[in-house]
N, C-alpha and C positions, 0 to 999 in steps of 0.2 A: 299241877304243882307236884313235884316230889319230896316225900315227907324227909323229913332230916336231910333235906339239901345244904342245910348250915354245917350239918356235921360230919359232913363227907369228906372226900377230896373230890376238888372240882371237876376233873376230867370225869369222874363217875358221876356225875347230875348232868353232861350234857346230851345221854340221851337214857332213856327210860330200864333201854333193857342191859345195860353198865349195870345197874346196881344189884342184879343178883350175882354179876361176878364178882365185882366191885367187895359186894359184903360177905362173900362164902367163897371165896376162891382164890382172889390177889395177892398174894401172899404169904397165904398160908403153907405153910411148908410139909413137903410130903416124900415118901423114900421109893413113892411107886414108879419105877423104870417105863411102865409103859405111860403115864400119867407126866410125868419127866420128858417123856419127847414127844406127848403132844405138844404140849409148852414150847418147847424150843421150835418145834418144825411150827406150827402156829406163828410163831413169833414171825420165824424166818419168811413165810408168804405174807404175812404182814408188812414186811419191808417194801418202803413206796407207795400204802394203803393205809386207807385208815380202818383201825381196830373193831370200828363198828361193822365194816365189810366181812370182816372175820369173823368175829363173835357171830352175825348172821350167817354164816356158810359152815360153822364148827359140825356141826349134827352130820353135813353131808361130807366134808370133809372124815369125819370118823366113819360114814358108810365105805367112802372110798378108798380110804388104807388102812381096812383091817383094824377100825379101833383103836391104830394107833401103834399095833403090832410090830415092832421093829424085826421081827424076827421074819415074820410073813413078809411083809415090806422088801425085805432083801433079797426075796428074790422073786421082784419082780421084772419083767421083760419086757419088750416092746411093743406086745402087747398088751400091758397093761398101761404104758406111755399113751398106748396112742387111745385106750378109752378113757384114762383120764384128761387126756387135751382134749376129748370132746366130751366132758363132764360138767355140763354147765353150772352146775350147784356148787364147785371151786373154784379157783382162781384157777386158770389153765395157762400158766405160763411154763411153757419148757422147761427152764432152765431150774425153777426151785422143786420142780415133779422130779428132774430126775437127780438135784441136791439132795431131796427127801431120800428116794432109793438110796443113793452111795451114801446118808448119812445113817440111814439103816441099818447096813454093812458096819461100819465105821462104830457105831453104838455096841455091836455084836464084839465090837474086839476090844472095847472099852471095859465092857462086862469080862469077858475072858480073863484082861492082864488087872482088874480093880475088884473083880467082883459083882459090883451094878453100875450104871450107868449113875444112881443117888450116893453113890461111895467115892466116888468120881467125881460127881460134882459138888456135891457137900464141903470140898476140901477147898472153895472157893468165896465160903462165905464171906461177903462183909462185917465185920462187927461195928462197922459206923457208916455213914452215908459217903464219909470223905474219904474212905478208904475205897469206895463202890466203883469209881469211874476207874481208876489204878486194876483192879480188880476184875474191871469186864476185860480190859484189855488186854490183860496177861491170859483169862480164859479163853477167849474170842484168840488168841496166837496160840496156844495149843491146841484148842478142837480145831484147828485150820493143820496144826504140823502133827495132828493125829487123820487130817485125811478130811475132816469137815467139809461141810460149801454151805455160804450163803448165811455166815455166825462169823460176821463182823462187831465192834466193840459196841455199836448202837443198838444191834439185833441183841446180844448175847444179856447187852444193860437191862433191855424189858424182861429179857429172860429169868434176869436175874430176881429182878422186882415180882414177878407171876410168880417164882418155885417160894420165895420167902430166903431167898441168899442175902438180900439185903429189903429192911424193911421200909420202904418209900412211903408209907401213908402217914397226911398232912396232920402235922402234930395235933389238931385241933380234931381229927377227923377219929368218929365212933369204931371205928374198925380196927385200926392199928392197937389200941389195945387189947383187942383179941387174938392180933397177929402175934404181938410181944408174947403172950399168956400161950399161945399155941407154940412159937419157937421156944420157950421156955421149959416148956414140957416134952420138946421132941429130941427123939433121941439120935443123935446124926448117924449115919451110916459111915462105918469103918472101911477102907480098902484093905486089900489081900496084904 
C-alpha cells in the first residue's frame, strides 16, 4: 500500500517509484539550464512511452549525455550516435539521440540571444491551467522555428507540468501546495 495515496495525484500512486518524483521534483520550479534540458529531452524520449520507462532509465540516460550537458552534447558525432544506439540502458531510437544532439546546439543559441535557456523558458509560464494548453502550443511553435525536433505541444505540455511553468497537481493532492509555496518564492529568470 502507498501511504498518502489519497492525497496525491493519481498517476503518482500508480507505480511505487512516481512518488519520489511525484513529491520532490514535478513541478517544482527551477532556473538550472542544465536541469531544464533534462526535463525537456526526458520529456521528448518519452513521447510514445510510458514515463515509468524513463524514470527507470533517467540514471543511465544521464551517464550517457554528459549529465545532461548541453554544451558537451553538441558536439557530439557519429560516434557517439552509434554508441548510444547500442546503449541498452536508453531508449535507442535514432531519431530523438540525434533531436537531443541538434536540440543541444539549438539550446546553445537560445542562451546566447536570452541569456539561459530558464530565461527563455520562464517567459512561458501559465498563470492558470486554462491558459496551459494555449501556451504549450505557441512554445512547442517557437522551439520548433528556433530549430528544435521532437517538442511537439503534448511533449512540450509535460514539460511544462515537470519545470513548474504550469502547476498541474490535483487540487486535493499534498504536494501542490509546496509547488505553489516553491513558485511563490522563485525568482523567474529575466532574458537579455
Amino acid at each position: 500500500m502507498i501511504p498518502d495515496a489519497d492525497r496525491r495525484c493519481a498517476w503518482a500512486n500508480s507505480s511505487p517509484e512516481f512518488i519520489e518524483y511525484h513529491d520532490h521534483e514535478w513541478g517544482f520550479p527551477t532556473d538550472d539550464d542544465t536541469q531544464i534540458f533534462e526535463k525537456i529531452i526526458l520529456e521528448s524520449f518519452q513521447s510514445g512511452l510510458s514515463w515509468r520507462t524513463i524514470l527507470a532509465k533517467r540514471d543511465n540516460f544521464r551517464a550517457a549525455f554528459c549529465g545532461f550537458n548541453f554544451d558537451e552534447i553538441a558536439k557530439f558525432n557519429q560516434v557517439d550516435v552509434d554508441r548510444l544506439l547500442n546503449d541498452a540502458g536508453i531508449v535507442r531510437h535514432k531519431g530523438k539521440i540525434a533531436a537531443t544532439i541538434n536540440n543541444a546546439a539549438r539550446a546553445q543559441d537560445i542562451v546566447e540571444s536570452h541569456g539561459s535557456l530558464a530565461a527563455y523558458l520562464w517567459q512561458y509560464e501559465a498563470k492558470t491551467s486554462e491558459q496551459s494548453a494555449e501556451i504549450s502550443r505557441d512554445l512547442a511553435k517557437d522551439l520548433k522555428k528556433h530549430g528544435w525536433k521532437f517538442v511537439g505541444p503534448t511533449t512540450v505540455y509535460a514539460f511544462m507540468q515537470a519545470l513548474g511553468l504550469v502547476n498541474d497537481h490535483a487540487e486535493h493532492c499534498i504536494t501542490g501546495d509546496k509547488v505553489d509555496k516553491a513558485l511563490g518564492q522563485f525568482k523567474r529568470p529575466q532574458p537579455l
